[in-house]
Biopython code that builds the backbone (N, CA, C, O; Angstrom):
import numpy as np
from Bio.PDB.StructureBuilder import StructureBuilder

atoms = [
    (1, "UNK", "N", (0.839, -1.182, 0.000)),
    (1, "UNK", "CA", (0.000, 0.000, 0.000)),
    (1, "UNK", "C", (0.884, 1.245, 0.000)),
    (1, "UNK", "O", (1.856, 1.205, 0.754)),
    (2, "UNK", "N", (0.702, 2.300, -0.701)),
    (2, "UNK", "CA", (1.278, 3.680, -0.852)),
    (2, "UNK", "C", (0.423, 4.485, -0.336)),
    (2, "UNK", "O", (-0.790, 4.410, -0.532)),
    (3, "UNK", "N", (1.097, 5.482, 0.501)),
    (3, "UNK", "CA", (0.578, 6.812, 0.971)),
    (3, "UNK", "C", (-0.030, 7.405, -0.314)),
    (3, "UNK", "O", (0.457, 6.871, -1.310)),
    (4, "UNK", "N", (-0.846, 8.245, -0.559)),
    (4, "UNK", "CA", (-1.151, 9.012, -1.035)),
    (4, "UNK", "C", (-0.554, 10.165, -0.327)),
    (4, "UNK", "O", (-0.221, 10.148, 0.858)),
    (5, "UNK", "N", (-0.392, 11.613, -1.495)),
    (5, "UNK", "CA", (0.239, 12.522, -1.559)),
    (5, "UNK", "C", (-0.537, 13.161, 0.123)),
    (5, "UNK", "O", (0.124, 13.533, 1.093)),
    (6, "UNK", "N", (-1.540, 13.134, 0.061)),
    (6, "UNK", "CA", (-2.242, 13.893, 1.606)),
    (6, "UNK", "C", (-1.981, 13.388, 2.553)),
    (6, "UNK", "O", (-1.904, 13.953, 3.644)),
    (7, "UNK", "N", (-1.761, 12.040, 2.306)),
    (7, "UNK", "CA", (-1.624, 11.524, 4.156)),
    (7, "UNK", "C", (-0.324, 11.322, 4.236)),
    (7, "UNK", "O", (0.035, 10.789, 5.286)),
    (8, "UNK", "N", (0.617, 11.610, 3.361)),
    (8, "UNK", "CA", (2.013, 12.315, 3.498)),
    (8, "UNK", "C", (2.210, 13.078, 3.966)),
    (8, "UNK", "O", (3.229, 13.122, 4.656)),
    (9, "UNK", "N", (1.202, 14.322, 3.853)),
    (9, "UNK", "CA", (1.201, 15.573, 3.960)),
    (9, "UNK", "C", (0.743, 15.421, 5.468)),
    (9, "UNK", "O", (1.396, 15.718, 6.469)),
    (10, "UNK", "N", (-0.260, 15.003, 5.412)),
    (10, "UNK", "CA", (-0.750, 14.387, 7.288)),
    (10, "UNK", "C", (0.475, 14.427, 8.653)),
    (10, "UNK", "O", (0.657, 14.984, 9.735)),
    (11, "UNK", "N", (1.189, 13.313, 7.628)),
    (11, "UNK", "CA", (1.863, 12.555, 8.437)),
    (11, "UNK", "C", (3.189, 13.400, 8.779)),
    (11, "UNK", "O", (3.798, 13.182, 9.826)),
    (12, "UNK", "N", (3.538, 14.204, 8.015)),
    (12, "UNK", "CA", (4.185, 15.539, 7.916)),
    (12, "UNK", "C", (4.350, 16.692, 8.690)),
    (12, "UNK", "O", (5.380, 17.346, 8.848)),
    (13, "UNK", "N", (3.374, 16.855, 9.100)),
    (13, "UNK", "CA", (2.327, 18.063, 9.306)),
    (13, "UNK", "C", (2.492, 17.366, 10.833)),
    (13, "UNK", "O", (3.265, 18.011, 11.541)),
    (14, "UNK", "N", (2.011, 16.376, 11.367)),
    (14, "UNK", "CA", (1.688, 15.858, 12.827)),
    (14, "UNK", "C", (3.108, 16.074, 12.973)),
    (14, "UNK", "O", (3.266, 17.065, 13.685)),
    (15, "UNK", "N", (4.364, 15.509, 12.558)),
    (15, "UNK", "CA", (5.518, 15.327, 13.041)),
    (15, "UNK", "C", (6.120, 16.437, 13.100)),
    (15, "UNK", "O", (6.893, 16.637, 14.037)),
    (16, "UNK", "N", (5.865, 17.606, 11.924)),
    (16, "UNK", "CA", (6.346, 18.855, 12.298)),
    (16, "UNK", "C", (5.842, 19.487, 13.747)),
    (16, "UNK", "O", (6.615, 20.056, 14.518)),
    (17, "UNK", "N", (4.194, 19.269, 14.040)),
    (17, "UNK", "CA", (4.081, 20.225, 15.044)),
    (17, "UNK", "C", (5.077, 19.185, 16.206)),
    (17, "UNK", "O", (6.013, 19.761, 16.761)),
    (18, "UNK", "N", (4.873, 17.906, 16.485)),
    (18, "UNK", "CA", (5.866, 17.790, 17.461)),
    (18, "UNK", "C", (7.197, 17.916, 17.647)),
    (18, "UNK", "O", (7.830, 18.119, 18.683)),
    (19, "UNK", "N", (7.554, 17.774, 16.526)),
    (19, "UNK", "CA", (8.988, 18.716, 16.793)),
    (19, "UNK", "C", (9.511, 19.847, 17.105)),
    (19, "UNK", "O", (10.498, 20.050, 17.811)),
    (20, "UNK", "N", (8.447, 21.029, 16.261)),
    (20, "UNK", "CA", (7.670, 22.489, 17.249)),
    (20, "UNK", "C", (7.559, 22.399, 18.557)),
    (20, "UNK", "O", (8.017, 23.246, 19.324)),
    (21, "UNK", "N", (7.008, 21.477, 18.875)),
    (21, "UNK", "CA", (6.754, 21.310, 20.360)),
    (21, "UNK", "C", (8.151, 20.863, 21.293)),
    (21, "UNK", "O", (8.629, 21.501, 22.231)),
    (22, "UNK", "N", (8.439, 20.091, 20.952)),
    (22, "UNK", "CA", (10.097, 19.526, 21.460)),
    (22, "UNK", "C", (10.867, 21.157, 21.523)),
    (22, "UNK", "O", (11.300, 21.892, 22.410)),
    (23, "UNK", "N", (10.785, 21.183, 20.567)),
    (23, "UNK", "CA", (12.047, 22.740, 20.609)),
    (23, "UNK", "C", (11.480, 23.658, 21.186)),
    (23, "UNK", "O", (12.116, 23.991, 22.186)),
    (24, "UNK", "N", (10.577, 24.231, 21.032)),
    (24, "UNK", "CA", (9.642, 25.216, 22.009)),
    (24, "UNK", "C", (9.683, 24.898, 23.747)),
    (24, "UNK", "O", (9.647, 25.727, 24.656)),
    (25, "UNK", "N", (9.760, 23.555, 23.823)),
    (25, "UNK", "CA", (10.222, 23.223, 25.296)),
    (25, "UNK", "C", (11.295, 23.479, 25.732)),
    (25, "UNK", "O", (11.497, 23.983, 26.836)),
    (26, "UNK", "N", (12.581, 22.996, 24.488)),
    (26, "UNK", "CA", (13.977, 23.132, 25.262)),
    (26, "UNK", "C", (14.018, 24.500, 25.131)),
    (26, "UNK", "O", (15.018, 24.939, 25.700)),
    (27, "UNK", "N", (13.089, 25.688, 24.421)),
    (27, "UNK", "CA", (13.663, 26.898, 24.431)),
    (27, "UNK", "C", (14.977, 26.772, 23.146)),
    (27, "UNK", "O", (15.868, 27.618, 23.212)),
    (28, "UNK", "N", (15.036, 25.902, 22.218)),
    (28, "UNK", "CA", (15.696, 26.045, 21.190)),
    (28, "UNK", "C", (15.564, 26.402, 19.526)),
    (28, "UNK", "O", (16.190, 26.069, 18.520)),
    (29, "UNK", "N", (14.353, 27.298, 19.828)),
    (29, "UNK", "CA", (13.741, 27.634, 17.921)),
    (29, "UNK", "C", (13.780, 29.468, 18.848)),
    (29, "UNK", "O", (13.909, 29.728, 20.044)),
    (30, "UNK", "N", (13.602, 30.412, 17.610)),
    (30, "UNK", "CA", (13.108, 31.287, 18.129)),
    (30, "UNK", "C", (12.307, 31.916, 18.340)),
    (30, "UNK", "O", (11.681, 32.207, 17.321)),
    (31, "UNK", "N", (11.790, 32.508, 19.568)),
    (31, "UNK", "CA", (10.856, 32.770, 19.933)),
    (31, "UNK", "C", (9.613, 33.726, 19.140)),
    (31, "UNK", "O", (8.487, 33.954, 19.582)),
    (32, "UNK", "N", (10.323, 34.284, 17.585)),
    (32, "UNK", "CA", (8.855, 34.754, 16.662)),
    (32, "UNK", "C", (8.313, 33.707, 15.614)),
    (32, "UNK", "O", (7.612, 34.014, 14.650)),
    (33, "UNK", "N", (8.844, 32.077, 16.015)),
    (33, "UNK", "CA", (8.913, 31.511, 14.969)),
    (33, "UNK", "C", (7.662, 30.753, 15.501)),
    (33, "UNK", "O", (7.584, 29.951, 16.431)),
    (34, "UNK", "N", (6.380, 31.387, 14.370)),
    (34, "UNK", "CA", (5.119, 30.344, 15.235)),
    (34, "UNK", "C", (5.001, 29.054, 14.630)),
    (34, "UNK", "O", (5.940, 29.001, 13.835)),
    (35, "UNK", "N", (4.242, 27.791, 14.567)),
    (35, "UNK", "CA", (4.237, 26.559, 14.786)),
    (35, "UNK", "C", (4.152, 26.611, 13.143)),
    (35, "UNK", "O", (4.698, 25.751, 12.451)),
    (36, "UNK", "N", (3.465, 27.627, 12.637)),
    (36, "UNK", "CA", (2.589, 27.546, 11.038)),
    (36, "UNK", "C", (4.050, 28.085, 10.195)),
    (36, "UNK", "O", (3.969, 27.981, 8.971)),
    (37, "UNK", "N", (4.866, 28.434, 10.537)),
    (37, "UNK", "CA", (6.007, 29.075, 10.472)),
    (37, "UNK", "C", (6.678, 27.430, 9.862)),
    (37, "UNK", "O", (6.782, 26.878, 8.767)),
    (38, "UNK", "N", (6.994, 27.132, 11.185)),
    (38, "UNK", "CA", (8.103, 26.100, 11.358)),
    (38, "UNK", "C", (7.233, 24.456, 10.167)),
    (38, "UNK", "O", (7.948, 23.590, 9.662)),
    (39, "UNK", "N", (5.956, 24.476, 10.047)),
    (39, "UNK", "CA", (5.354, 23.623, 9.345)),
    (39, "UNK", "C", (5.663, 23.810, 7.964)),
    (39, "UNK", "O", (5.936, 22.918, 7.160)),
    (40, "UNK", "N", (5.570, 25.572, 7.656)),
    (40, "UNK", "CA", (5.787, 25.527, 6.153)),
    (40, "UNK", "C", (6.966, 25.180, 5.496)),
    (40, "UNK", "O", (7.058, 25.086, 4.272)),
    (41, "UNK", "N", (8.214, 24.913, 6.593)),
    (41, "UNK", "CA", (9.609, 24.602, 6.270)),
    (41, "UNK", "C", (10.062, 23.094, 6.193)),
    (41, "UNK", "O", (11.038, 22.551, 5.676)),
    (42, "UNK", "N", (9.167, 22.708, 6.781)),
    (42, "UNK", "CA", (9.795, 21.093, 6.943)),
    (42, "UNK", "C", (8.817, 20.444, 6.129)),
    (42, "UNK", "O", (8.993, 19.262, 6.427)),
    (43, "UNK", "N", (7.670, 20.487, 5.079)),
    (43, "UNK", "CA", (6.760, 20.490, 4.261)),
    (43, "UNK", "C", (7.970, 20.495, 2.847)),
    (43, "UNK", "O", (8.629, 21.404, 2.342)),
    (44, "UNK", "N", (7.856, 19.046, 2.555)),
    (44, "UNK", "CA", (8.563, 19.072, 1.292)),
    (44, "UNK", "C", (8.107, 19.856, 0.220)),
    (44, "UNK", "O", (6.908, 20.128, 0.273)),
    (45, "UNK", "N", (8.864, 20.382, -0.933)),
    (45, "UNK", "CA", (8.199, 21.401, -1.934)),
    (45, "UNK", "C", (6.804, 20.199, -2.899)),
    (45, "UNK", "O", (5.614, 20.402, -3.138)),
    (46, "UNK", "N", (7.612, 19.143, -3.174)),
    (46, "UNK", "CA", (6.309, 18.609, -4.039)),
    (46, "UNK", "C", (4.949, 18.093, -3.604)),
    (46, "UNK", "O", (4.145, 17.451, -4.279)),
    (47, "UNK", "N", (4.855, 18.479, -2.404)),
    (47, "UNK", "CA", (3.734, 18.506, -1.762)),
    (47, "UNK", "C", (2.795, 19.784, -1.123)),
    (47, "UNK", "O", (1.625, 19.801, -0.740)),
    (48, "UNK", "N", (3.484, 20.481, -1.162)),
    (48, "UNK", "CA", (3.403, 21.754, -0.387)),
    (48, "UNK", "C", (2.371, 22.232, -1.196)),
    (48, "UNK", "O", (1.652, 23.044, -0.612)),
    (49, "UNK", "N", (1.975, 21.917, -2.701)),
    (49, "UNK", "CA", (0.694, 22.971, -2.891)),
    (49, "UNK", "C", (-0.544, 22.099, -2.515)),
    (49, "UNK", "O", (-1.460, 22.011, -3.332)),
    (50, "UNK", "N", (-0.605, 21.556, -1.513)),
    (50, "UNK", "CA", (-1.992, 20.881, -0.880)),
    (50, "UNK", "C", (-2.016, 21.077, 0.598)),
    (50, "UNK", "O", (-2.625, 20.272, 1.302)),
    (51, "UNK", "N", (-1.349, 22.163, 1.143)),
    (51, "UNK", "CA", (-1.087, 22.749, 2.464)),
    (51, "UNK", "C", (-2.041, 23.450, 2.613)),
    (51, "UNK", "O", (-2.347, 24.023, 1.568)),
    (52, "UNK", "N", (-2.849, 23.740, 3.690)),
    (52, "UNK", "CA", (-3.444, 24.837, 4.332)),
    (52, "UNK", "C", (-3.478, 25.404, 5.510)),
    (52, "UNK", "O", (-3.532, 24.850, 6.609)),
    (53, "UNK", "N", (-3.459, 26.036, 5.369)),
    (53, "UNK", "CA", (-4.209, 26.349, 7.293)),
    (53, "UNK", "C", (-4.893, 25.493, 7.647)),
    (53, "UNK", "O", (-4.576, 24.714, 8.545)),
    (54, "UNK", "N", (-5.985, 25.460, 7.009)),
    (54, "UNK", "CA", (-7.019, 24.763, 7.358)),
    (54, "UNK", "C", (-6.424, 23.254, 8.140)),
    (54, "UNK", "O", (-6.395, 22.935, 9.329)),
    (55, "UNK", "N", (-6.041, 22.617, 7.050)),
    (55, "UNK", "CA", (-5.406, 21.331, 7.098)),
    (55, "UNK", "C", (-4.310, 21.089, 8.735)),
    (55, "UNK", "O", (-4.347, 20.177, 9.561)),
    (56, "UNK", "N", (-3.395, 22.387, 8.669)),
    (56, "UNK", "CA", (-2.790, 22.329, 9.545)),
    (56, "UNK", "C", (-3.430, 22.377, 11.121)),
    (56, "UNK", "O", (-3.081, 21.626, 12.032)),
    (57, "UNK", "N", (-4.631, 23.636, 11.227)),
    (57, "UNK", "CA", (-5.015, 23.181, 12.166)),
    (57, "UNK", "C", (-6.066, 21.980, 12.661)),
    (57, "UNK", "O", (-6.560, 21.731, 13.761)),
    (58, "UNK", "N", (-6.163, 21.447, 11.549)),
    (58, "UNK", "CA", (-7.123, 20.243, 11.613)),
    (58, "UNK", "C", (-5.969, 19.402, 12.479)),
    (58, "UNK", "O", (-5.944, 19.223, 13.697)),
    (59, "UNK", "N", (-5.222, 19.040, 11.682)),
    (59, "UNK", "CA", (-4.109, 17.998, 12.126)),
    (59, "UNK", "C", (-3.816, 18.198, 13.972)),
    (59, "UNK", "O", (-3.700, 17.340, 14.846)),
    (60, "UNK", "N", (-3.766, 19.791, 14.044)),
    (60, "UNK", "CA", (-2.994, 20.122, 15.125)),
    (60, "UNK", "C", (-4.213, 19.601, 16.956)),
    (60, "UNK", "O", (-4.001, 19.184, 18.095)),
    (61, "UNK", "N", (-5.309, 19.982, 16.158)),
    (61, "UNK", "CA", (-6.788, 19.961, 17.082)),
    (61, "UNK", "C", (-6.991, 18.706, 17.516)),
    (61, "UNK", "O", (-7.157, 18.406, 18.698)),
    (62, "UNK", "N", (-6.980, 17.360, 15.877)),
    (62, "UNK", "CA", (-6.599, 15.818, 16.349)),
    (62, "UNK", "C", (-5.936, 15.754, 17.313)),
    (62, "UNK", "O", (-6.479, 15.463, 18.379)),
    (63, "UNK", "N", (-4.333, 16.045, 17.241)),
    (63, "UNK", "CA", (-3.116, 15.292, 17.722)),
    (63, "UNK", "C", (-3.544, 16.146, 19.229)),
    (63, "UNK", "O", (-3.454, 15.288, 20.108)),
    (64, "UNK", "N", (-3.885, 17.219, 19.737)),
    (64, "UNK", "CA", (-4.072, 17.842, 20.939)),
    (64, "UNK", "C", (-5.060, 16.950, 21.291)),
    (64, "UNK", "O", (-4.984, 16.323, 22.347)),
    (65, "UNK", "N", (-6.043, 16.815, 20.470)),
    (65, "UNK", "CA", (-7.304, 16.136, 21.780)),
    (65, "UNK", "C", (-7.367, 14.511, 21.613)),
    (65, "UNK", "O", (-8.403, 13.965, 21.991)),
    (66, "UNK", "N", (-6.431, 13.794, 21.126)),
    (66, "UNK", "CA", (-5.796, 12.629, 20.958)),
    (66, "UNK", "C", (-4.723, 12.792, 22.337)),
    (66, "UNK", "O", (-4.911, 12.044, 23.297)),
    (67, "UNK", "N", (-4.103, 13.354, 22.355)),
    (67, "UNK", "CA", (-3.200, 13.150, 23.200)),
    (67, "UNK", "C", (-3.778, 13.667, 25.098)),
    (67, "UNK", "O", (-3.306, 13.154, 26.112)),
    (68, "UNK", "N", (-4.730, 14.629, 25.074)),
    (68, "UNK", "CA", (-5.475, 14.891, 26.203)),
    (68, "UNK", "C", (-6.121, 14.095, 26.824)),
    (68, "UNK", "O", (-5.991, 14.103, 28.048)),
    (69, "UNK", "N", (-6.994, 13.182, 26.228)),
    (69, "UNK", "CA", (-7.931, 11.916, 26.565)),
    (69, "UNK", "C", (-7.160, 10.845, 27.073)),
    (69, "UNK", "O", (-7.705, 9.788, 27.388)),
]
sb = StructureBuilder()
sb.init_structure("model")
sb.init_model(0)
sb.init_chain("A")
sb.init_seg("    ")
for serial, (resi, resn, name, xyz) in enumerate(atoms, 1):
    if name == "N":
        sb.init_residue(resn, " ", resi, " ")
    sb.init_atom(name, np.array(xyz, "f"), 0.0, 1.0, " ", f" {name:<3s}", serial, name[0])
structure = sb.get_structure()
């Protein structure tokens, strides 16, 4: 089975914000660099035109209230 191009992008997207999150803890990114920031960089280019906001905070709302419960 192959990913499709979106749940690449998914899977992308979840791992960026935790790595956001990791560095934001140690205090090692800088401090104007917001999460949507740091997502659009680690978002490979041949995927990147199926990015949104939208998408991103979808992903971000899952993985928060996935991980709260």
């Amino acid at each position: 089975m192959t990913l499709t191009s979106k749940e690449k992008l998914v899977v992308i997207i979840a791992n960026g914000i935790a790595v956001f999150s990791l560095l934001q803890e140690r205090d090692s990114i800088p401090k104007n660099t917001t999460m949507y920031d740091f997502v659009l960089k680690v978002v490979p280019e041949d995927i990147k035109s199926e990015l949104s906001v939208e998408l991103i905070d979808e992903v971000f709302q899952y993985v928060s209230s996935a991980h709260s419960s």
